[in-house]
The first five atom37 places (N, CA, C, CB, O) and aatype in JSON, in Angstrom:
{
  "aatype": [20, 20, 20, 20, 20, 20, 20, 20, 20, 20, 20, 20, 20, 20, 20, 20, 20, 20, 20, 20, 20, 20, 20, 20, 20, 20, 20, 20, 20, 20, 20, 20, 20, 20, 20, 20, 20, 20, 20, 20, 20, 20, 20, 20, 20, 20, 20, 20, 20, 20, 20, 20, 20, 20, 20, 20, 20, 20, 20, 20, 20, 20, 20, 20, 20, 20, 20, 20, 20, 20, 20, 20, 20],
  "atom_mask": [
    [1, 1, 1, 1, 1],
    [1, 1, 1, 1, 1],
    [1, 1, 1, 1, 1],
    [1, 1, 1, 1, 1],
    [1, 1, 1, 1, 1],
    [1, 1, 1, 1, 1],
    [1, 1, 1, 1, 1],
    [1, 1, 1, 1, 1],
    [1, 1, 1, 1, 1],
    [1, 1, 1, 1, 1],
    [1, 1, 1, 1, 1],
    [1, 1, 1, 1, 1],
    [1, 1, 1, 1, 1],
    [1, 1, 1, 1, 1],
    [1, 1, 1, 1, 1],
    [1, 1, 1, 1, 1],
    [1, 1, 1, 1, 1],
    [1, 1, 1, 1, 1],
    [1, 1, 1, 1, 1],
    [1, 1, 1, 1, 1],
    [1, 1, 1, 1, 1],
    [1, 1, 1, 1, 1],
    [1, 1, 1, 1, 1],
    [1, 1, 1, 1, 1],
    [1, 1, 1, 1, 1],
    [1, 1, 1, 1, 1],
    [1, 1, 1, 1, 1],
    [1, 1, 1, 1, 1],
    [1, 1, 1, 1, 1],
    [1, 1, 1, 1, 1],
    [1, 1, 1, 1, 1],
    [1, 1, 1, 1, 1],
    [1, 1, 1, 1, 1],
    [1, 1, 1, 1, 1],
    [1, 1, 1, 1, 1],
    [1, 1, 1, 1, 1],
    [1, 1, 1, 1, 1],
    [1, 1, 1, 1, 1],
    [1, 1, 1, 1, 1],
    [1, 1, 1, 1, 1],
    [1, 1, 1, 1, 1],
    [1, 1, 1, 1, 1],
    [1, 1, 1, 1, 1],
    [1, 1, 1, 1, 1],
    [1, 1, 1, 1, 1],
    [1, 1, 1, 1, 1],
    [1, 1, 1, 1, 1],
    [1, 1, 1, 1, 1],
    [1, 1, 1, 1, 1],
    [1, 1, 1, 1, 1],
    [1, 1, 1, 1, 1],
    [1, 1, 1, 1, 1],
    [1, 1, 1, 1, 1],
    [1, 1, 1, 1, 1],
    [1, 1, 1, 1, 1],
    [1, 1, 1, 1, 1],
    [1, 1, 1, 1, 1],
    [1, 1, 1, 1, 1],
    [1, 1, 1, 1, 1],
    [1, 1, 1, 1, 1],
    [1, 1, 1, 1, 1],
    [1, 1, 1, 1, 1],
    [1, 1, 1, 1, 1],
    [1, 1, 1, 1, 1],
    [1, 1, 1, 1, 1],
    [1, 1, 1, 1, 1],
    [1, 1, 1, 1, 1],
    [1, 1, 1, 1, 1],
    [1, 1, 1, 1, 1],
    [1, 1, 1, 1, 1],
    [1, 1, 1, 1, 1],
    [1, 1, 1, 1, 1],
    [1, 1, 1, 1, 1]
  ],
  "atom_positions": [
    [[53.38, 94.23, 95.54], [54.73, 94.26, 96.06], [55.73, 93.92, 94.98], [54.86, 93.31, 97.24], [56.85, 94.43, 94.88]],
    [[55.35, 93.23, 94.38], [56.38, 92.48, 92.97], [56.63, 93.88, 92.14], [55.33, 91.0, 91.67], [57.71, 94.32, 91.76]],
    [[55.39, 94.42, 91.96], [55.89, 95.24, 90.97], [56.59, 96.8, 90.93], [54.91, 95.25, 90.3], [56.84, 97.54, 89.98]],
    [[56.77, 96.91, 92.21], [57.47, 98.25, 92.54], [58.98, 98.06, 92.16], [57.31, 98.67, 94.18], [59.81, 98.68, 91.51]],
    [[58.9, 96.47, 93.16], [60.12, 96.18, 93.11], [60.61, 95.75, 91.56], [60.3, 95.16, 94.13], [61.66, 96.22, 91.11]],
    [[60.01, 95.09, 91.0], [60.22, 94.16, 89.02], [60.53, 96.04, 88.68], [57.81, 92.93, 87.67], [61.66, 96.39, 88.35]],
    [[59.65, 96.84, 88.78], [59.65, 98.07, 88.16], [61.32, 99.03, 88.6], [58.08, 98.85, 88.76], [61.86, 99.8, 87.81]],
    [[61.82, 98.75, 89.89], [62.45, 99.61, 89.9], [64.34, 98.96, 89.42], [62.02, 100.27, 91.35], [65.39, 99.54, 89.15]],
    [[63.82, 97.19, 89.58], [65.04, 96.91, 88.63], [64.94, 97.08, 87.56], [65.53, 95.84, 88.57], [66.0, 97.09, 86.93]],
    [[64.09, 97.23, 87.03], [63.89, 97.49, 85.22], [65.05, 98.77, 84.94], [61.84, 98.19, 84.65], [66.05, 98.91, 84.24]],
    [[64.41, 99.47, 85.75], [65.1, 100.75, 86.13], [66.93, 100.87, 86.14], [64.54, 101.01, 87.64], [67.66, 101.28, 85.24]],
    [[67.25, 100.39, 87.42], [68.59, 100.05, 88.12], [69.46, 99.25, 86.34], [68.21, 98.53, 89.94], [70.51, 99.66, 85.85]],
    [[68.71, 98.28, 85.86], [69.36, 98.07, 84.81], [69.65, 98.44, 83.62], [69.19, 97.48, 84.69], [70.52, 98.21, 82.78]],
    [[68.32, 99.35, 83.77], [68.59, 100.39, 82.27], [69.59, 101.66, 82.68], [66.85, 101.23, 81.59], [70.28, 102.2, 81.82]],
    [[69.59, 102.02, 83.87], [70.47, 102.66, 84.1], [71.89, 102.55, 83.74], [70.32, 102.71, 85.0], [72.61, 103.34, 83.14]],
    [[72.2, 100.98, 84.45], [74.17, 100.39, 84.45], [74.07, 100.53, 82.61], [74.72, 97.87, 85.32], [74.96, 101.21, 82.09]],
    [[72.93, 99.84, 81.59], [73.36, 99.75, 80.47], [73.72, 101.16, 79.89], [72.47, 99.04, 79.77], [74.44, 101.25, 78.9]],
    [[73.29, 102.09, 80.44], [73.39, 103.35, 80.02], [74.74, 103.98, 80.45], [72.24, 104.08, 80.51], [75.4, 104.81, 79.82]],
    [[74.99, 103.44, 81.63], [76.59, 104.31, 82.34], [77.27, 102.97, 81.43], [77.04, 104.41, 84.82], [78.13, 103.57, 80.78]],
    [[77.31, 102.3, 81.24], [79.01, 100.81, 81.02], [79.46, 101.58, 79.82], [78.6, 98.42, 80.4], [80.65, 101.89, 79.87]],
    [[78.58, 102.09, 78.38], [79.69, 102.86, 77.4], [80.63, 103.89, 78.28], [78.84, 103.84, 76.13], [81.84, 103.7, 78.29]],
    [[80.13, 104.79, 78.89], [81.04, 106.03, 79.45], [82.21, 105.33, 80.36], [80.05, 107.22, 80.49], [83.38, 105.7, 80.4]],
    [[81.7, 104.35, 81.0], [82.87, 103.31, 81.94], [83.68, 102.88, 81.41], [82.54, 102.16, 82.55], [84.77, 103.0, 81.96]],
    [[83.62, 102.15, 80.12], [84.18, 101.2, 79.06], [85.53, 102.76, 78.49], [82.49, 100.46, 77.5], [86.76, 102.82, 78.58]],
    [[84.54, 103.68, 77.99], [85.56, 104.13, 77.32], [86.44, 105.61, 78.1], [84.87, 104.39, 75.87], [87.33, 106.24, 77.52]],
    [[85.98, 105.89, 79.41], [86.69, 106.36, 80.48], [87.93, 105.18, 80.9], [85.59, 106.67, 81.68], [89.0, 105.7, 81.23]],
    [[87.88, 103.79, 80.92], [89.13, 102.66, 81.7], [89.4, 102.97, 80.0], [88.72, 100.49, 82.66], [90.6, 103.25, 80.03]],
    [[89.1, 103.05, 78.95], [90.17, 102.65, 77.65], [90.81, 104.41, 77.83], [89.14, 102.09, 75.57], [92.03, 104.24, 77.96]],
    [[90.59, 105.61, 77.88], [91.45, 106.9, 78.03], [92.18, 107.06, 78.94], [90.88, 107.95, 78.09], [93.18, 107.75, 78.73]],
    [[91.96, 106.49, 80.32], [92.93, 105.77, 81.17], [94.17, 105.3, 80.85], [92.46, 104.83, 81.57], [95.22, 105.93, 80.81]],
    [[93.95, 103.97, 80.6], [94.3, 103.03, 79.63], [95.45, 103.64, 79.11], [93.24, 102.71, 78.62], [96.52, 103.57, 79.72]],
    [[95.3, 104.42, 77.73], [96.13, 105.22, 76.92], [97.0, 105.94, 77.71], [95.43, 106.07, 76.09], [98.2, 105.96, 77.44]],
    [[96.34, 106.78, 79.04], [96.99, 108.07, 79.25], [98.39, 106.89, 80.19], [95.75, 109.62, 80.37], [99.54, 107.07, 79.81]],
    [[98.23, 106.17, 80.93], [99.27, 104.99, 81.96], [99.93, 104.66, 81.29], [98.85, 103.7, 82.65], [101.1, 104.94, 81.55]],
    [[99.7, 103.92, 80.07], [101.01, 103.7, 78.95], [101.98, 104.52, 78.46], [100.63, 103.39, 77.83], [103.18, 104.32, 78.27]],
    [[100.8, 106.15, 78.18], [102.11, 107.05, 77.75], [102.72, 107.44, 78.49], [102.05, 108.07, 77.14], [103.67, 108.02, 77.97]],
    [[102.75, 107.47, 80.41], [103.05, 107.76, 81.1], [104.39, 106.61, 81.51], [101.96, 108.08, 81.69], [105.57, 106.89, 81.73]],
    [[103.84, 105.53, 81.5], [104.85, 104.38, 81.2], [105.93, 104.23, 80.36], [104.31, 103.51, 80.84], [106.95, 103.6, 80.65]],
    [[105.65, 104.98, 79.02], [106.86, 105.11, 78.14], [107.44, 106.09, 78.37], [106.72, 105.1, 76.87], [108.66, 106.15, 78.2]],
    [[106.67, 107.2, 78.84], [107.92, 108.65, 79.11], [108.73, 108.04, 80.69], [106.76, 110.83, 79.54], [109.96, 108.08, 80.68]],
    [[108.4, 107.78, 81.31], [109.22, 107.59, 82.45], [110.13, 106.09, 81.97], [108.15, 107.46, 83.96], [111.03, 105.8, 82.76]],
    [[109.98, 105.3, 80.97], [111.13, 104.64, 80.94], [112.29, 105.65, 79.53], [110.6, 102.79, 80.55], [113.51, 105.79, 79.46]],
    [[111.62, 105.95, 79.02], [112.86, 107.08, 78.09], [113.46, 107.96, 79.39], [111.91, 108.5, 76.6], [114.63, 108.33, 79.43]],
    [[112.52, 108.24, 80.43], [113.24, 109.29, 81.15], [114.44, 108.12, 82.33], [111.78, 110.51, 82.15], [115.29, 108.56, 83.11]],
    [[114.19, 107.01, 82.15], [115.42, 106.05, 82.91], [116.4, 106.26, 82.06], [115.21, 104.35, 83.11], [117.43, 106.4, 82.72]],
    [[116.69, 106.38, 80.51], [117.53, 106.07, 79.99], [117.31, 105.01, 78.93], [118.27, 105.88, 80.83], [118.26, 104.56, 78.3]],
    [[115.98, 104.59, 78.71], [115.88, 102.92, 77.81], [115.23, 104.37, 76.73], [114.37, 100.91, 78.6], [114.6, 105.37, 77.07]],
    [[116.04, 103.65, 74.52], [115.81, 104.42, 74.25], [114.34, 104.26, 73.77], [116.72, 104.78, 73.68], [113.57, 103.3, 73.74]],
    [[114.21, 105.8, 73.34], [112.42, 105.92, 72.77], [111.75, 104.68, 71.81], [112.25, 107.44, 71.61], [110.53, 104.54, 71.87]],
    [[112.46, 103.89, 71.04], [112.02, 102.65, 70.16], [111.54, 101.62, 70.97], [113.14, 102.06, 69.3], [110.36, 101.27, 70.94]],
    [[112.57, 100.99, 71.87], [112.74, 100.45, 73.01], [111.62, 100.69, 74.12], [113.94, 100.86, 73.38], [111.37, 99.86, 74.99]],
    [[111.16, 101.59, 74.03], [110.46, 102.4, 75.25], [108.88, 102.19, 74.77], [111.0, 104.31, 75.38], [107.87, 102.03, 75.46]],
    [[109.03, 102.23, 73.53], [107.66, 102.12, 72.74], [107.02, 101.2, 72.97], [107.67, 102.07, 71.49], [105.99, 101.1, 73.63]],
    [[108.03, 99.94, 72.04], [107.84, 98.35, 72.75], [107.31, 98.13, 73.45], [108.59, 97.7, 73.24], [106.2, 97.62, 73.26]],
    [[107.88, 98.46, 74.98], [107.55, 97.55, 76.01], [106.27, 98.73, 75.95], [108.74, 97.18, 77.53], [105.28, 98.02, 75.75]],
    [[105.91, 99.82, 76.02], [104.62, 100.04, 76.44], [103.72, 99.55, 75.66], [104.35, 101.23, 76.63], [102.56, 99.58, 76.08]],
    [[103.93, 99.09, 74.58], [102.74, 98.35, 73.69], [102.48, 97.24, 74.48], [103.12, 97.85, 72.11], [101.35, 96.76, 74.4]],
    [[103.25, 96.77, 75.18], [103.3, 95.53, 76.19], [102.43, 95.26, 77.14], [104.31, 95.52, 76.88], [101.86, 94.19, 77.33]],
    [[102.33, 96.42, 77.83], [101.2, 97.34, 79.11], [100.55, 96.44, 79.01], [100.29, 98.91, 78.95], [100.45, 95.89, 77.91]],
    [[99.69, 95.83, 80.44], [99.18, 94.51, 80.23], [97.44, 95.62, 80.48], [99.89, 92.88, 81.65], [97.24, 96.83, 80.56]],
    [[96.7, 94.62, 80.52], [95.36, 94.43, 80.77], [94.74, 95.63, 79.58], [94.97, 94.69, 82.56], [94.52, 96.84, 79.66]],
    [[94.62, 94.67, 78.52], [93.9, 95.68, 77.51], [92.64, 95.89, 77.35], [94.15, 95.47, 76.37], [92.15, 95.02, 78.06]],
    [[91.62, 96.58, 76.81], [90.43, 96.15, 77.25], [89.9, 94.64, 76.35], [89.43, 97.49, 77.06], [89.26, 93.75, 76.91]],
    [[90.25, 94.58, 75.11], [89.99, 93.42, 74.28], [90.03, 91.91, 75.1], [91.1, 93.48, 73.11], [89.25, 90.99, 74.84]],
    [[91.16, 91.84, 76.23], [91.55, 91.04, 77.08], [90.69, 90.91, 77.89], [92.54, 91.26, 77.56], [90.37, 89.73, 78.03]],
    [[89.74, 92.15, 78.96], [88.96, 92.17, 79.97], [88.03, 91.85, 79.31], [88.85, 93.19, 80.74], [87.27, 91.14, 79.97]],
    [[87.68, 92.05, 78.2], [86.22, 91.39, 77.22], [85.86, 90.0, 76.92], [86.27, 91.81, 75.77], [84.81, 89.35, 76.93]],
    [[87.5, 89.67, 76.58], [87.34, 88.19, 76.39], [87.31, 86.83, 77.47], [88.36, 87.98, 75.59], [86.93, 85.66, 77.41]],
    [[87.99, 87.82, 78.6], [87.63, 87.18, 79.75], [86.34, 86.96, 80.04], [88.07, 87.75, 80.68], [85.81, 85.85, 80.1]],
    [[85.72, 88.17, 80.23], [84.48, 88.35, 80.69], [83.53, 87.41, 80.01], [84.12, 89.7, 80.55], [82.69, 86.85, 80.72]],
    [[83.53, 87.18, 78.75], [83.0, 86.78, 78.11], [82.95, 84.82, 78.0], [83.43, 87.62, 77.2], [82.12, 84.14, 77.4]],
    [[84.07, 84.37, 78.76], [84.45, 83.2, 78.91], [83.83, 82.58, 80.33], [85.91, 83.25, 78.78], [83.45, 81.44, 80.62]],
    [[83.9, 83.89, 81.1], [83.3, 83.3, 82.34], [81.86, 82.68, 82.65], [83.39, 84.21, 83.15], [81.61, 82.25, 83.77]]
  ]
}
């Protein structure tokens, strides 16, 4: 009984290690695409493009941030 089950998490975990790169770097192209979307719609308020840059460099939750969290917990 142990070992179907020991065998098929072996499994289940080699799996997640195998999907988290494509996860990791699918939320970081995300990531990119919300910010630039963030800076064109504040140039498109009127704040200018320099200005606009700024604050999207600002864009919170980076992944370096979700890492170091993670990593603290």
């Amino acid at each position: 009984m142990a070992g179907p089950l020991s065998l098929r998490a072996l499994l289940k975990a080699l799996g997640l290690m195998l999907r988290a790169p494509g996860w990791a770097i699918q939320w970081s192209r995300g990531y990119t695409r919300a910010r630039g979307a963030f800076r064109r719609q504040l140039v498109a308020s009127g704040i200018p493009p320099e200005e606009a840059r700024e604050l999207a460099e600002m864009y919170p939750f980076k992944m370096g941030d979700l890492i170091a969290a993670a990593r603290g917990a």
